[in-house]
C-alpha beads as a LAMMPS data file, in Angstrom:
LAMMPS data file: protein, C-alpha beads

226 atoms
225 bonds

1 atom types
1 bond types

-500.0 500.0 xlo xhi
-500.0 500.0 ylo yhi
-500.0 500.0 zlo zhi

Masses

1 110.0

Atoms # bond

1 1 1 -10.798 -13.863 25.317
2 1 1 -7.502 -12.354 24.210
3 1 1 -6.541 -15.715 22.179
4 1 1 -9.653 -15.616 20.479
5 1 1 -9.250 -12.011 20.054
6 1 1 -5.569 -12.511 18.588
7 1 1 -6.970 -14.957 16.541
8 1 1 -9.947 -13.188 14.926
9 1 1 -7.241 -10.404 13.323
10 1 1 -5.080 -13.148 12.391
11 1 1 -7.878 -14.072 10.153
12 1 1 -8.600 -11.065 9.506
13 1 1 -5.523 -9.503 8.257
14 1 1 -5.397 -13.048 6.248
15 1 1 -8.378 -12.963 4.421
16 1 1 -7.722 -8.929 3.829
17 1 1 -4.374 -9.443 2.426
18 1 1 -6.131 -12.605 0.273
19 1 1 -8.345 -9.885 -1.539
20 1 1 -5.498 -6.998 -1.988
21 1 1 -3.073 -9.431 -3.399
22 1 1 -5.961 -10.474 -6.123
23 1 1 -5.900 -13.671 -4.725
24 1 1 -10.242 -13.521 -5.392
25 1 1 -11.611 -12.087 -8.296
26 1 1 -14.220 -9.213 -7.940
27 1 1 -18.222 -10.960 -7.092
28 1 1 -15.949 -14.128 -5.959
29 1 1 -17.849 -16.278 -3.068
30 1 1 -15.742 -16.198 0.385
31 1 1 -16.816 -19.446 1.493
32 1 1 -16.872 -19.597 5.566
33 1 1 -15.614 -23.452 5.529
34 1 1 -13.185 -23.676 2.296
35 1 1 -11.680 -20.257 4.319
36 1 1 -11.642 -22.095 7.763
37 1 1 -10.232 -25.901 6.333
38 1 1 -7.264 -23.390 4.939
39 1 1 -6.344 -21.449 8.079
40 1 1 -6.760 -24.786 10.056
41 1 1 -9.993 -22.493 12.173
42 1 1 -13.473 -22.741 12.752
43 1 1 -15.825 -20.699 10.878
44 1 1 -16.702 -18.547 13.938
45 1 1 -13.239 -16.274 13.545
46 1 1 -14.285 -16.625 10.129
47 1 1 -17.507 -15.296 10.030
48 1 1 -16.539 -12.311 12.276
49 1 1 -13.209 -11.190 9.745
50 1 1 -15.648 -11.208 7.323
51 1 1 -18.103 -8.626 8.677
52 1 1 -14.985 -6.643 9.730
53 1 1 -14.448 -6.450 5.968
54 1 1 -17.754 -5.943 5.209
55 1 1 -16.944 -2.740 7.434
56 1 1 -13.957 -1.827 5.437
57 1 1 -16.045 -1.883 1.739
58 1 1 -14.056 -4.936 0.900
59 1 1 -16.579 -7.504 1.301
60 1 1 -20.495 -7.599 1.097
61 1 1 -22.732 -10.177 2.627
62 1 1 -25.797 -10.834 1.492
63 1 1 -28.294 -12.720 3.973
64 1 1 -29.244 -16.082 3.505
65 1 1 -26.331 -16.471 0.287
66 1 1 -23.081 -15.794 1.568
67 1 1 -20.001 -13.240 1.357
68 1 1 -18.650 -11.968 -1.956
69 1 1 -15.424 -9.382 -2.930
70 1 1 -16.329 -5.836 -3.893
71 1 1 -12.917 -5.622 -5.600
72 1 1 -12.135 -2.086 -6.068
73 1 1 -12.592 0.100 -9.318
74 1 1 -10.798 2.580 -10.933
75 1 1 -12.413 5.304 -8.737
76 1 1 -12.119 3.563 -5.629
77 1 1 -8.239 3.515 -6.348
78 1 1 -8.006 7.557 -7.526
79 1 1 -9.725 8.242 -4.178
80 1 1 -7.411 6.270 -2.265
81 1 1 -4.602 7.874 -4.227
82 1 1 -5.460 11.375 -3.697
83 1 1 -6.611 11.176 -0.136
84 1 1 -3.137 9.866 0.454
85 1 1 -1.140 12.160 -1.394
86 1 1 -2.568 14.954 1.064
87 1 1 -1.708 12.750 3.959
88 1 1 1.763 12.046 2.785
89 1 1 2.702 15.353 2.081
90 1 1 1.332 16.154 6.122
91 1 1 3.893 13.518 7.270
92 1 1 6.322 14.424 5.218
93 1 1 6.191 17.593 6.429
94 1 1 6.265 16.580 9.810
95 1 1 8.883 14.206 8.858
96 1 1 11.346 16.896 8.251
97 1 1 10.950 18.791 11.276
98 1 1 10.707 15.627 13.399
99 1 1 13.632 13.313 11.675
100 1 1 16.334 11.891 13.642
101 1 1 19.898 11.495 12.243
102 1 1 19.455 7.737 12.541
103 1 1 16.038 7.734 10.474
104 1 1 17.218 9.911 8.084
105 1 1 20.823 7.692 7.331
106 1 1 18.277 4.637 7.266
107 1 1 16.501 6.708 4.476
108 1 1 19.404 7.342 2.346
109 1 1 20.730 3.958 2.316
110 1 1 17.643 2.612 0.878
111 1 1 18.102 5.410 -1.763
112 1 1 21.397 3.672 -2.479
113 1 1 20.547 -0.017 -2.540
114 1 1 17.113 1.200 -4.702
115 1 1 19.920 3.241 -7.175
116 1 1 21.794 -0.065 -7.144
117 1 1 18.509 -2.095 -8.285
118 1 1 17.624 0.122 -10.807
119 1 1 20.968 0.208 -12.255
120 1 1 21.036 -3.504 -12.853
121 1 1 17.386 -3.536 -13.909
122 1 1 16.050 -5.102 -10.979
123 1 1 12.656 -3.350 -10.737
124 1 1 10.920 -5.880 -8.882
125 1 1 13.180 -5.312 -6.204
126 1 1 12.265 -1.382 -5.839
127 1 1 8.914 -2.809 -4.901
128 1 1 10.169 -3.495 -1.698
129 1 1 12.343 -0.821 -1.430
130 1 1 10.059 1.344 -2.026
131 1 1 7.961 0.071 0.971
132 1 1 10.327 0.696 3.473
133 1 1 10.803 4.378 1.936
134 1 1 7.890 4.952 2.898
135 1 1 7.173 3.129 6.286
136 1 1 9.784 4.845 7.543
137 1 1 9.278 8.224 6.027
138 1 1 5.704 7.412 8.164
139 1 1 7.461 6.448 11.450
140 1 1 9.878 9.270 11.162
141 1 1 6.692 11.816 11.512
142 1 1 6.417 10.333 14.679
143 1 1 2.423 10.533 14.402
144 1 1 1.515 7.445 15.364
145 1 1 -2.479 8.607 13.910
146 1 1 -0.610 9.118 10.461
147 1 1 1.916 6.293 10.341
148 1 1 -1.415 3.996 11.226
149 1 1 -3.903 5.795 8.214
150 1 1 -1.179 5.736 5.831
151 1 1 0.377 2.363 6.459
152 1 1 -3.342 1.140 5.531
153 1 1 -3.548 3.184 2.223
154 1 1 -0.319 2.250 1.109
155 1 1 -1.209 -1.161 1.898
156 1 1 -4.925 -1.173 -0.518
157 1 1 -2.991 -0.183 -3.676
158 1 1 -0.050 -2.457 -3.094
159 1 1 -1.136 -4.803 -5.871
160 1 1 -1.419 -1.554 -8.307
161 1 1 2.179 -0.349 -6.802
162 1 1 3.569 -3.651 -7.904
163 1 1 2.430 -3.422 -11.604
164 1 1 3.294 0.499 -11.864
165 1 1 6.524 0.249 -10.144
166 1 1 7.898 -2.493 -12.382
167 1 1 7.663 -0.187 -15.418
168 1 1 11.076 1.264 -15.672
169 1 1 10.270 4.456 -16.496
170 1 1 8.196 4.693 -13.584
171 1 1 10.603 3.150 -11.094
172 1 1 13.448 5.519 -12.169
173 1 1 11.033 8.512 -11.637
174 1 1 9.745 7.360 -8.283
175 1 1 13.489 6.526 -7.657
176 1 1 14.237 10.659 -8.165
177 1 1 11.090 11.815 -6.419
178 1 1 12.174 9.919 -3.561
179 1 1 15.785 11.599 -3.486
180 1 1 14.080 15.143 -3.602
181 1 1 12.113 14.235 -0.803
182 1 1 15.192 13.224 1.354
183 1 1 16.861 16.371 0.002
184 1 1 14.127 18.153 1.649
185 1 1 14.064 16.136 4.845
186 1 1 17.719 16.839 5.468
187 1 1 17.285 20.749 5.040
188 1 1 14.328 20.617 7.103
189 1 1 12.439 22.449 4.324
190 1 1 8.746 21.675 5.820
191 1 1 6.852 22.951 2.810
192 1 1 8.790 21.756 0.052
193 1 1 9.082 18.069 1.869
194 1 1 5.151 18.342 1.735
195 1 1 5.165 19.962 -2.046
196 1 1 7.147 16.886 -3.060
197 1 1 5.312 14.044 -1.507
198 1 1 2.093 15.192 -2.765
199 1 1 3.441 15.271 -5.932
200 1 1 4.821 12.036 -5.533
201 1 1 1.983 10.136 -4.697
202 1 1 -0.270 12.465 -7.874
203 1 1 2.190 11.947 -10.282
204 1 1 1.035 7.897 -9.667
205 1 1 -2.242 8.429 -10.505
206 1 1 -1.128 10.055 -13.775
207 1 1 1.057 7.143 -14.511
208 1 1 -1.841 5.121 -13.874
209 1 1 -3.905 7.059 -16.068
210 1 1 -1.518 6.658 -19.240
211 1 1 -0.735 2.842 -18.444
212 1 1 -4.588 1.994 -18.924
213 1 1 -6.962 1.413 -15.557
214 1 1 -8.536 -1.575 -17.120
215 1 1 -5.095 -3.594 -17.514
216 1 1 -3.595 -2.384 -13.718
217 1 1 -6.965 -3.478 -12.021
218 1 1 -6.974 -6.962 -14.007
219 1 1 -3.344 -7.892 -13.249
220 1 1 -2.552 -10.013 -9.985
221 1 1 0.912 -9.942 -10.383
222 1 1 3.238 -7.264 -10.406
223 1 1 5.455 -8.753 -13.029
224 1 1 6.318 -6.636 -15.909
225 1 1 5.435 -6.691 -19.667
226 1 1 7.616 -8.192 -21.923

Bonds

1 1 1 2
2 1 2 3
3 1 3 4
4 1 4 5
5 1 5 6
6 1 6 7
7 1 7 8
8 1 8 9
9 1 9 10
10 1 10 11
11 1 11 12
12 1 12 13
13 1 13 14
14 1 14 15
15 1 15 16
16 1 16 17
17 1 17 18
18 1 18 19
19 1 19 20
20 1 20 21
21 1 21 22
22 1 22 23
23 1 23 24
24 1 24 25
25 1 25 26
26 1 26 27
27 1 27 28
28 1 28 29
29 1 29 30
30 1 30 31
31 1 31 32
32 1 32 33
33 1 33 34
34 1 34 35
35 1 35 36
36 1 36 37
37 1 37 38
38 1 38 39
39 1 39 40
40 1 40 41
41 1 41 42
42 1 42 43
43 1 43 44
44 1 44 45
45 1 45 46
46 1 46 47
47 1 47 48
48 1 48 49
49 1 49 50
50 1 50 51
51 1 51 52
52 1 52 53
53 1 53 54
54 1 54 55
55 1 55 56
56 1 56 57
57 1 57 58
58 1 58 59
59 1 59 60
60 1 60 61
61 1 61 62
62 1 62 63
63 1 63 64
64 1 64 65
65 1 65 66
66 1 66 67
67 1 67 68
68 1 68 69
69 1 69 70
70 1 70 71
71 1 71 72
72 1 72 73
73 1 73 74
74 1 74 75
75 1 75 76
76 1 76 77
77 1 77 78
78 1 78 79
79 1 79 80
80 1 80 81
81 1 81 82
82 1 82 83
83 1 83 84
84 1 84 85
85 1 85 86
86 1 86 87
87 1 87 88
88 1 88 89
89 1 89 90
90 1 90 91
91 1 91 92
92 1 92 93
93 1 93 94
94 1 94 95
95 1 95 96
96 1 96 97
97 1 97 98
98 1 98 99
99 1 99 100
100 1 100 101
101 1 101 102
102 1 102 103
103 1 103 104
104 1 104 105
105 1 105 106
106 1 106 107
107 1 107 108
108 1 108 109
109 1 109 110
110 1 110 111
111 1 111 112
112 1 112 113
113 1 113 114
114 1 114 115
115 1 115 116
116 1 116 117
117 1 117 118
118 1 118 119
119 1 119 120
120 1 120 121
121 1 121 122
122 1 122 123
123 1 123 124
124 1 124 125
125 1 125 126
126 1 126 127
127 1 127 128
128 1 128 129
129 1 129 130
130 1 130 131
131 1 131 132
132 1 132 133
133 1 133 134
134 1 134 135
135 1 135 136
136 1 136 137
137 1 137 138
138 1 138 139
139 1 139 140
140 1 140 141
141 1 141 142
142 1 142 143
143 1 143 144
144 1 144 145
145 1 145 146
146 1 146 147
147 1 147 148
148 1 148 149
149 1 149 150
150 1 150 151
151 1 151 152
152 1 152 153
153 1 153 154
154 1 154 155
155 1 155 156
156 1 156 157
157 1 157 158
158 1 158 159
159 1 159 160
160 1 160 161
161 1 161 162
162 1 162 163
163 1 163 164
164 1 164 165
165 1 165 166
166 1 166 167
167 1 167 168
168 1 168 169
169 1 169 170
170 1 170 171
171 1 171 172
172 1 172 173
173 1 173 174
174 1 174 175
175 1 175 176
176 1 176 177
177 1 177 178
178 1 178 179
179 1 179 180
180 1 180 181
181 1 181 182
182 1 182 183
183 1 183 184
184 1 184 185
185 1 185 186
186 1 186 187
187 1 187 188
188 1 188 189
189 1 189 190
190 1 190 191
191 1 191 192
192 1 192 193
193 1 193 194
194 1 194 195
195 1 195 196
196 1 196 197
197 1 197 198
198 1 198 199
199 1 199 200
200 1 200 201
201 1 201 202
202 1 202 203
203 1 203 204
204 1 204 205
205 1 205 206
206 1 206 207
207 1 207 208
208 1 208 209
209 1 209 210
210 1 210 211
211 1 211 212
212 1 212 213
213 1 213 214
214 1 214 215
215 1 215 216
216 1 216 217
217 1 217 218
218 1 218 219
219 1 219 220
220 1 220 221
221 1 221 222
222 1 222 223
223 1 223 224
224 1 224 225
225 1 225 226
């Protein structure tokens, strides 16, 4: 029961990171056997990661025809965005009274590497960078509730992440954000670690906003314009 269990999320967490990657367009058929042939499965696990998604609003079924994406629209994603940017600023705030010296060295040597990257125009890079900022800014509020929540927002707007954080300007900015935010975390400054990530994760949204909602949600990629 446990193997089966195991592998059901295997397929689940698959197929899930299949539709945030843009891997299927929005309406696009899932279908149950193409899906299983691929992941070397039956269609059972199959089925059952799909109605899981169906849970999560990233997938509907409809009877008797089959499973389709939902995709996610510009609202979806500004809901996402500002739901998190309360959440963040709550861990960061917890962040800086809960820190340890090792977290907190981990955090500003990923400020160096990512002022390193930028330097050398290596924005793609930051991407990742900019991932671990933030897993660990999560683990370091040492909420396990939180660092759950907000590992799976961050993870539903990682394809949108990839296309606004290869922007220059943006990366740079995010780059500086992120510094103030350590600043804070060092000084222990609870409200102004929680000022700052809010900010942070708003200040996104209005990047968004001026980059054009239409192009961000149409782009699988996250490589930058020429």
């Amino acid at each position: 029961m446990d193997d089966n269990h195991s592998l059901g999320q295997r397929v689940f967490h698959h197929i899930r990171e299949d539709i945030l990657s843009g891997k299927y367009d929005k309406d696009e058929e899932l279908k149950e056997k193409a899906i299983g042939d691929e992941l070397g499965v039956s269609r059972t696990p199959v089925r059952e990661a799909l109605r899981q998604l169906e849970l999560e609003g990233l997938v509907t079924i409809i009877p008797n025809k089959g499973a389709y994406v939902v995709g996610f629209t510009a609202q979806d994603i500004h809901d996402i965005y500002e739901i998190r940017s309360v959440l963040e600023g709550l861990c960061a705030r917890r962040a800086a009274r809960r820190a340890t010296p090792e977290q907190l060295e981990a955090l500003e040597e990923i400020m160096i590497l990512s002022d390193f990257k930028a330097q050398r125009g290596h924005f793609d890079q930051l991407v990742e960078l900019d991932n671990k900022f933030h897993q660990l800014l999560y683990e370091a509020s040492q909420s396990k509730v939180l660092e759950h929540v907000l590992r799976d927002y961050h993870h539903y707007v990682e394809r949108v992440r990839k296309v606004t954080l290869t922007v220059p300007k943006r990366s740079i900015e995010s780059n500086e954000e992120h510094r103030q935010i350590l600043m804070a975390l060092k000084e222990k400054d609870e409200k102004r670690a929680e000022k700052l990530a809010n900010q942070h994760i708003m200040n996104t949204i209005k990047n968004i906003d001026s980059y054009g909602w239409e192009d961000v949600l149409s782009r699988h990629s996250g490589e930058p314009e020429a």
